[in-house]
Structures are given as structure tokens and as C-alpha cells.
KEVO-288663 format. One record per residue (C-alpha): residue number from 1; y, x, z. Coordinates in nm, 2 decimals, decimal comma. Layout:
REM KEVO-288663
+-----+--------+--------+--------+
|  nr |  north |   east |     up |
+-----+--------+--------+--------+
| NUM |      Y |      X |      Z |
...
+-----+--------+--------+--------+
END
This chain:
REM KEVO-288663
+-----+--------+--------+--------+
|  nr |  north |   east |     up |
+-----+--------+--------+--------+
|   1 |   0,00 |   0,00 |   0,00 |
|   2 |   0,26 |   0,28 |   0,10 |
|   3 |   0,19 |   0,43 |  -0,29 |
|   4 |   0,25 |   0,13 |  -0,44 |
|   5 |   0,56 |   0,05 |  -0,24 |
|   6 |   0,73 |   0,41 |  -0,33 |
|   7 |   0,67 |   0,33 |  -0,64 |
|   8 |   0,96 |   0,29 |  -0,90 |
|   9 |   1,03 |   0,16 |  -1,22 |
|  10 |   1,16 |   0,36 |  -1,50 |
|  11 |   1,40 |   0,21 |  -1,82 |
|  12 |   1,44 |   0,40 |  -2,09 |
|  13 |   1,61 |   0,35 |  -2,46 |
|  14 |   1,48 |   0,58 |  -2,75 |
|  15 |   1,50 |   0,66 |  -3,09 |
|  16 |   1,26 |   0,84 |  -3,31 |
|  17 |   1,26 |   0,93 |  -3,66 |
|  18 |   0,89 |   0,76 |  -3,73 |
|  19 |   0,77 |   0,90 |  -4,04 |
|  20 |   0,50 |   1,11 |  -3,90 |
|  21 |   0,37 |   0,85 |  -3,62 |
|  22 |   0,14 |   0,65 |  -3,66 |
|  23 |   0,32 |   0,37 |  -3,48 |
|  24 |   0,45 |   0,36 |  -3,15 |
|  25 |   0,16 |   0,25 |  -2,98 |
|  26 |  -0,13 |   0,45 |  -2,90 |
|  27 |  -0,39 |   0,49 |  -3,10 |
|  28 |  -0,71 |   0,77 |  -3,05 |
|  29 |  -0,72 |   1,02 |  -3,23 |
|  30 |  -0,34 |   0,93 |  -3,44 |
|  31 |  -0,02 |   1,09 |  -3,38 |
|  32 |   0,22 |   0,79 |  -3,21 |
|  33 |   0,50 |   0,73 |  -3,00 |
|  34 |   0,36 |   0,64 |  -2,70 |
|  35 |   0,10 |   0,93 |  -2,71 |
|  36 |   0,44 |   1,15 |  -2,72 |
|  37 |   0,59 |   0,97 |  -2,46 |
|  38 |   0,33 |   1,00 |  -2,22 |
|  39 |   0,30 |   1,37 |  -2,25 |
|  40 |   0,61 |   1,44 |  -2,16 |
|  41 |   0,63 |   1,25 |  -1,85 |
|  42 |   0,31 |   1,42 |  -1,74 |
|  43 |   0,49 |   1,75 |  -1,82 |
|  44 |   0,80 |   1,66 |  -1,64 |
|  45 |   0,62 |   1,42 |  -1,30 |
|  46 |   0,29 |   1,60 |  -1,33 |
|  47 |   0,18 |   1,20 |  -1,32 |
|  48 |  -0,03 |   1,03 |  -1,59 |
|  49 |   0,11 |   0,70 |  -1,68 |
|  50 |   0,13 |   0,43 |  -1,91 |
|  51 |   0,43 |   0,34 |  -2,12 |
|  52 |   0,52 |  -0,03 |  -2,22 |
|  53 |   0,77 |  -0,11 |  -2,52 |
|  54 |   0,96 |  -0,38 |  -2,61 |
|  55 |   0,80 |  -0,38 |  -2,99 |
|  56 |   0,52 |  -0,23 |  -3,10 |
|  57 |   0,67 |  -0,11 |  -3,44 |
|  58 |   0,43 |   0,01 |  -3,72 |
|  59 |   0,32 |   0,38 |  -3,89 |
|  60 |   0,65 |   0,51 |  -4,02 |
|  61 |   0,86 |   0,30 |  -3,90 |
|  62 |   1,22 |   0,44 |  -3,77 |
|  63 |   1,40 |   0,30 |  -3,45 |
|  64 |   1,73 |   0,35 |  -3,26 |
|  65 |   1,70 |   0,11 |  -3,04 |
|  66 |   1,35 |   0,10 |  -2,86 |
|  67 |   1,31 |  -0,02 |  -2,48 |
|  68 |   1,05 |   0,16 |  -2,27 |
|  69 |   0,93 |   0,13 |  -1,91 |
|  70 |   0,69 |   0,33 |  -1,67 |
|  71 |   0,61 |   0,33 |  -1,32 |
|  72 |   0,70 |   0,65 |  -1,12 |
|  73 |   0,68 |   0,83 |  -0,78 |
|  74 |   0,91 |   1,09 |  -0,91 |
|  75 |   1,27 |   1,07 |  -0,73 |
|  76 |   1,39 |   1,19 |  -1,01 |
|  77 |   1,74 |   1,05 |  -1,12 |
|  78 |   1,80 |   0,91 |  -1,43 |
|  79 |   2,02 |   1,23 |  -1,59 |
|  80 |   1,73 |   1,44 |  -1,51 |
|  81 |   1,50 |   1,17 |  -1,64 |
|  82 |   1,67 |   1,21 |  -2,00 |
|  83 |   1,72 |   1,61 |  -2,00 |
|  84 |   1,40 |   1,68 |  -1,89 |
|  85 |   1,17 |   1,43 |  -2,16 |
|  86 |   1,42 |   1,52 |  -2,47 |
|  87 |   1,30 |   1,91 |  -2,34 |
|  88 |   0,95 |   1,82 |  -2,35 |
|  89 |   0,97 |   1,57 |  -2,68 |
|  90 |   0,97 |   1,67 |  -3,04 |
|  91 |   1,28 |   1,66 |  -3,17 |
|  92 |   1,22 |   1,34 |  -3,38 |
|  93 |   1,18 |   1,16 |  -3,04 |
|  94 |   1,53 |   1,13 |  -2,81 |
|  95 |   1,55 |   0,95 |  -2,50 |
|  96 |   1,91 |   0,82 |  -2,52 |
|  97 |   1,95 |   0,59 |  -2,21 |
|  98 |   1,74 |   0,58 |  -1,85 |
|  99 |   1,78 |   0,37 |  -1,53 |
| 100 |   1,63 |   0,18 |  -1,29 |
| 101 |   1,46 |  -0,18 |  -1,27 |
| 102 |   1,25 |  -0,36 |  -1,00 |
| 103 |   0,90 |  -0,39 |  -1,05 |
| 104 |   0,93 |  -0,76 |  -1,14 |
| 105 |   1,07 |  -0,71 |  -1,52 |
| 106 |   0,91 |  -0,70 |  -1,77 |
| 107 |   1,04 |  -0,50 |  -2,08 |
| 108 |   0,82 |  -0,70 |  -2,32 |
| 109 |   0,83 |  -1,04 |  -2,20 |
| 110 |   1,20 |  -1,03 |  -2,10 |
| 111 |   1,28 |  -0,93 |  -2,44 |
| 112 |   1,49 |  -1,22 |  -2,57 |
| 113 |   1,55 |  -1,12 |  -2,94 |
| 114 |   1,46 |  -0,79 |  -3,20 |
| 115 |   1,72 |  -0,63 |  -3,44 |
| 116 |   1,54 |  -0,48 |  -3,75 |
| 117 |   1,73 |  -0,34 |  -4,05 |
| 118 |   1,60 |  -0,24 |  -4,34 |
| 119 |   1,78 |   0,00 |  -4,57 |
| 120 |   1,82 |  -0,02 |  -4,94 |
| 121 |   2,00 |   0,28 |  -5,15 |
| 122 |   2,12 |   0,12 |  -5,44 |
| 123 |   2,21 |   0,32 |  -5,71 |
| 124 |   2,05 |   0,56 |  -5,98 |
| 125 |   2,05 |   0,85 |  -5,83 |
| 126 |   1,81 |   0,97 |  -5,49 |
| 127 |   1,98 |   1,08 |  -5,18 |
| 128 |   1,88 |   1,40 |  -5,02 |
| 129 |   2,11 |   1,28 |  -4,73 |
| 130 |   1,92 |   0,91 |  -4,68 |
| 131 |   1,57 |   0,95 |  -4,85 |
| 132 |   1,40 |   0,94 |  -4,53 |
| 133 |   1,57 |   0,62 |  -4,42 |
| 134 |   1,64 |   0,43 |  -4,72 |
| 135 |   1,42 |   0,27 |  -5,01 |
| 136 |   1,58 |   0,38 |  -5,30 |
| 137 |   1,65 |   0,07 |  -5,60 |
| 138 |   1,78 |   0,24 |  -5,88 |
| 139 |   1,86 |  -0,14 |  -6,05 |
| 140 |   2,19 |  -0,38 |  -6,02 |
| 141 |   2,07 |  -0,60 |  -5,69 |
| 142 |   2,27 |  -0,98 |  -5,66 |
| 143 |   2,35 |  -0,94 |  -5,28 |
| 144 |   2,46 |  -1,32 |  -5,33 |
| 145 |   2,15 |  -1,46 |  -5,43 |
| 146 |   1,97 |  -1,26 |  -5,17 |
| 147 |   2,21 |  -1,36 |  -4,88 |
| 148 |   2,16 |  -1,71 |  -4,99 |
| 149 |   1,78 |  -1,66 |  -5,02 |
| 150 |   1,79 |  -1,46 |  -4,63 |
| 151 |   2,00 |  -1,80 |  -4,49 |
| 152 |   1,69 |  -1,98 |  -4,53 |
| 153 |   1,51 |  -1,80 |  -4,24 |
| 154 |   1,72 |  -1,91 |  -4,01 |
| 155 |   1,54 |  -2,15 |  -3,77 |
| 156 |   1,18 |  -2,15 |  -3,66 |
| 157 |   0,94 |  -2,14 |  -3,92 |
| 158 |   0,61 |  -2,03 |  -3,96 |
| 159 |   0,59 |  -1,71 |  -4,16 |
| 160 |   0,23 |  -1,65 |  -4,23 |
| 161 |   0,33 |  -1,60 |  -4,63 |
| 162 |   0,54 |  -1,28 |  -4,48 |
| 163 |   0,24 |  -1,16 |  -4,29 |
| 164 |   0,02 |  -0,91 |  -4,49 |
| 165 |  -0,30 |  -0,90 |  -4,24 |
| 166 |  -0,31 |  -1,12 |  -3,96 |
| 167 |  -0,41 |  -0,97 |  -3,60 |
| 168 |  -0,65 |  -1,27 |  -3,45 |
| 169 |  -0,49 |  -1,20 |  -3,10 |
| 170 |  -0,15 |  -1,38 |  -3,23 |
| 171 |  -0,18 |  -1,69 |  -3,14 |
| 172 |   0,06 |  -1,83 |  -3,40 |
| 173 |   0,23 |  -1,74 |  -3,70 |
| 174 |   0,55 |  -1,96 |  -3,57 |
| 175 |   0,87 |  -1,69 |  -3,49 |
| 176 |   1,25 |  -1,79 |  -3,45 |
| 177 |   1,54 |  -1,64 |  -3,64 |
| 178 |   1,82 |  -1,63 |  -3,50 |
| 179 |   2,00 |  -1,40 |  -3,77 |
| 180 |   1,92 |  -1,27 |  -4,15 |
| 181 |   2,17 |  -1,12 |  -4,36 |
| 182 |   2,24 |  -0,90 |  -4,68 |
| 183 |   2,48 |  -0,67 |  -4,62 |
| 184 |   2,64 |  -0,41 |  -4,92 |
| 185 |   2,87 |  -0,10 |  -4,83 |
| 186 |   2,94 |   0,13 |  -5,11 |
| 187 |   2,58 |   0,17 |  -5,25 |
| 188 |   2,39 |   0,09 |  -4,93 |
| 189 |   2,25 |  -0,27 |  -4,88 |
| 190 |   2,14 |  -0,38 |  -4,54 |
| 191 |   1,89 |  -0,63 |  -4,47 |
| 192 |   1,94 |  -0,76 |  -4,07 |
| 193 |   1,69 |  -0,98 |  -3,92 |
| 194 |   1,72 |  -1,06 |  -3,55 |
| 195 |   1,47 |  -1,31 |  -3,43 |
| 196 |   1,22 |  -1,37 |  -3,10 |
| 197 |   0,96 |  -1,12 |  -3,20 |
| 198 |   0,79 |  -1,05 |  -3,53 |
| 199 |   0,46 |  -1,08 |  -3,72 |
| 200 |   0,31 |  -0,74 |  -3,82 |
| 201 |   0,51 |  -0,64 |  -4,19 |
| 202 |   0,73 |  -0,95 |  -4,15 |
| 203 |   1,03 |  -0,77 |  -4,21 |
| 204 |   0,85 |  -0,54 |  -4,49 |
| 205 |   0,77 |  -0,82 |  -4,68 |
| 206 |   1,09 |  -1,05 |  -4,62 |
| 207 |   1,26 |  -0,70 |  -4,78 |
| 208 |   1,02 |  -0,68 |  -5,08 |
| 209 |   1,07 |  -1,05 |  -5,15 |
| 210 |   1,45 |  -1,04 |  -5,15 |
| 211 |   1,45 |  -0,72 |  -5,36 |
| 212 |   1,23 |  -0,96 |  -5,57 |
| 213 |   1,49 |  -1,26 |  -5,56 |
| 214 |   1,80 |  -1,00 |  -5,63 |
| 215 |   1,63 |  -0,82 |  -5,93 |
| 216 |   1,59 |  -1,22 |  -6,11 |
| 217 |   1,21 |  -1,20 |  -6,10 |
| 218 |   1,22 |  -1,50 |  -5,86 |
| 219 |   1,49 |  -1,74 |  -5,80 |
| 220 |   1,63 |  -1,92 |  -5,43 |
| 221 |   1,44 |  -2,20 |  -5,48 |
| 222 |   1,09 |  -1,97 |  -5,56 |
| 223 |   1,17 |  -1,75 |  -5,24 |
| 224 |   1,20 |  -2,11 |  -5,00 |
| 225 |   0,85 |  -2,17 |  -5,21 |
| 226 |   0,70 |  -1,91 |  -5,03 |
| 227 |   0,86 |  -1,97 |  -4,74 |
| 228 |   0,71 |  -2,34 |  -4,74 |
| 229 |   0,38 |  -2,25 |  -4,88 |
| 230 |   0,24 |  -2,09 |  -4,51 |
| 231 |  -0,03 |  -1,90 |  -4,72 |
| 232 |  -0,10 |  -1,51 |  -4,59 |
| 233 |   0,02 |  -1,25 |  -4,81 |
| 234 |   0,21 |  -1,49 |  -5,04 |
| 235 |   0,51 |  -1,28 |  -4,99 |
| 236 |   0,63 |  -0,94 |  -5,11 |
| 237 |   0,53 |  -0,65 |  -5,22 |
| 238 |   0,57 |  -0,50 |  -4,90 |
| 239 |   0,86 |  -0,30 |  -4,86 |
| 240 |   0,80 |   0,12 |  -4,74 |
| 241 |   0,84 |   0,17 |  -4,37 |
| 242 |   1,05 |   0,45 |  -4,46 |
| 243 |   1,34 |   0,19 |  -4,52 |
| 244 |   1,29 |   0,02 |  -4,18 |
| 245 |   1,43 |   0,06 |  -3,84 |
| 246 |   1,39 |  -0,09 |  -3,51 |
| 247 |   1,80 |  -0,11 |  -3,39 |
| 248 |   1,81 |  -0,29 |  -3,10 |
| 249 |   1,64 |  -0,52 |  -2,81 |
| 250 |   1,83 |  -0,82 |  -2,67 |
| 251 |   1,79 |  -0,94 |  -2,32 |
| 252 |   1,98 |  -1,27 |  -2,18 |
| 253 |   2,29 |  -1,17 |  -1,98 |
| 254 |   2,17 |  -1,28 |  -1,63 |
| 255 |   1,90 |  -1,04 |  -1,69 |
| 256 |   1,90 |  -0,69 |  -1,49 |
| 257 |   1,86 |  -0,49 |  -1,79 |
| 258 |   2,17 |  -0,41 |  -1,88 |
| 259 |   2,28 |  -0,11 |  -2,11 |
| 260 |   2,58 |  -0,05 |  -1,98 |
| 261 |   2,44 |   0,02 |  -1,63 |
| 262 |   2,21 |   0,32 |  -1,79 |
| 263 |   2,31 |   0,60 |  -1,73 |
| 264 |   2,33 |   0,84 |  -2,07 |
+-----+--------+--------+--------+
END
């Protein structure tokens, strides 16, 4: 009982370049996030322990954003907690934020909405600069029609015709948007989905399906077609992960997670 009760819980907020992971979460045998994670605490507590995030985001698969906790006996403080992990991680993982929480939240289930945005380089020429962050179109793209086809997410739905496989353990296909938008500066376009949670390659396939509907090989009304139809794997192609990245978690305001109370 004392162990348990000198036990604290650890916040942090990452960001990791995720081309060479295998996801974040862990998987034997595969490079991931959460393998990386883990060994660095271990180096830096000497405790073994088990990290929980917020989204479980998939094999090459960027994010700026990501929430993490872990329970500690460390009395570490939250400064040391970021110095010390960004010494032990790679440098494509950075541990941006760290505080404290009780033991009664939950970084998962507390999670009100996800920000995703996925990034399209629009123009003829590849960028050195972007290449590992971007999906390059090389074709004219009609941000209109896509904005008006990304509208139509809004709302719950079911989005089983975005969903490319199908993990058994969801127990629905059903997920709210709450925001979905086409966004163009200069030659960059910006498609931002925030929503409850999302299927595995939602946002991949929404992406792939509006660079369908702004190239004119489908129209508005096709793109709601699919929407309607509920069929897996209707949707797409799938855009690459390199294009996608996890920007943020959104918790309600009388929660006690609260990013301006980290410490940076």
C-alpha cells in the first residue's frame, strides 16, 4: 500500500518525426514510439514502466502534439523529467511539455477531441525542405470543391467506407467530427480533421478521397456517395503516412490537464 501511495503520475507532450516507427504503440520485435519511450524512462528512474497515449497513431505517422502518461516513484520534477528523456531519446523523439496529474485521469479516455493534419505540397517541383512531411501532387487541386466535399464530415457518421481493415475490438465504425477543412497557403494544402477519436487510416483515406474529388475524378455528390454507402475500403486510395501528423489532443476545460500548467 505505501508503494502504491508514493506513487505519481507523469504527463507528458511529444513530438516525433515517425518515419522510421512502426507506430507508437509497441509492438515485438518493431521499432515504435512507445518502445522508445520506455527506455528512456528506465534509463533516467531505473524503473520499468508502461506508457499510455492519447492516440495510437500508425507506422510513419508524424505527431506534434502527442499526450503521454506513466506512473512513477521518481521525485523527479518536471524540468528534469524533460532534460533528462530528450538526453536519453533519439533525436526524432522530443519530449516538449511534463507535469503532474492524479492518479484518477485518464490520458485516453479523458481525451475529448484529436487534431490530424495532413499535408499536401502542391506544385511541380519536390521539396528537399518538406518531403518527409508532405505528399507531393504535382497537378492543379480545386481546394473549393474539396472544402465543400470535407463539410460533409461534419456530424456523426459512420465511416466504415474510410476504414481500410477493420480491427474487431472497435466496437463501432460511428466517430464524430467536429472540424474538417481544406486549407491552401502558397503551395501547401492542409487537410484538418478534429473529431472524438479515429478509425485506423481514417484520415489517410479521407486525404486520398479528396485529392480524388480536387483532381475531377469524382465529384461532391460521388465523395457524400461513399460517405453514405458504409461499405469498408470504399474510400481512397490511402493517402502516405509521410503526409500525416498527429497536432494536438483536446481535453474539456474543467479537466486537470491543462497545457499551460506544464512546465516546458
Amino acid at each position: 500500500m505505501e508503494l502504491f501511495n508514493n506513487l505519481k503520475k507523469v504527463v507528458l507532450v511529444i513530438e516525433y518525426e515517425g518515419e522510421r516507427y512502426c507506430g507508437f504503440q509497441w509492438q515485438k520485435g518493431s521499432p515504435t514510439v512507445q518502445d522508445e519511450l520506455e527506455k528512456a524512462i528506465q534509463k533516467l528512474t531505473a524503473e520499468s514502466v508502461k506508457v499510455i497515449a492519447a492516440c495510437r497513431t500508425d507506422t510513419g505517422v508524424h505527431a506534434i502534439g502527442q499526450v503521454v502518461s506513466f506512473r512513477t516513484h521518481s521525485e523527479l520534477p518536471p524540468q528534469t523529467f524533460i532534460r533528462g528523456l530528450n538526453h536519453y531519446l533519439p533525436g526524432d523523439i522530443s519530449v516538449t511539455r511534463a507535469g503532474f496529474v492524479s492518479e484518477r485521469f485518464n490520458v485516453r479516455k479523458e481525451a475529448l477531441k484529436r487534431e490530424y493534419e495532413y499535408r499536401i505540397l502542391n506544385r511541380q517541383s519536390r521539396s528537399p525542405l518538406v518531403a518527409d512531411y508532405s505528399f507531393l501532387v504535382p497537378y492543379k487541386l480545386n481546394i473549393e470543391s474539396m472544402n465543400t466535399a470535407s463539410g460533409l464530415l461534419i456530424g456523426e457518421h459512420d465511416f466504415a467506407s474510410f476504414v481500410t481493415t477493420w480491427d474487431r475490438k472497435e466496437k463501432s465504425t460511428v466517430r464524430r467530427v467536429y472540424e474538417a477543412e481544406v486549407i491552401k497557403k502558397d503551395d501547401m494544402v492542409t487537410v484538418r480533421i478534429v473529431a472524438n477519436s479515429f478509425l485506423t487510416h481514417q484520415v489517410r483515406n479521407t486525404a486520398g478521397t479528396l485529392l480524388q474529388v480536387g483532381s475531377g475524378k469524382i465529384g461532391v455528390e460521388e465523395f457524400k456517395n461513399i460517405l453514405e454507402a458504409k461499405r469498408l475500403s470504399l474510400a481512397g486510395p490511402t493517402a502516405p503516412a509521410k503526409g500525416l501528423c498527429l497536432t494536438g489532443v483536446i481535453y474539456p476545460e474543467n479537466s486537470e490537464f491543462k497545457y499551460e500548467n506544464l512546465c516546458t
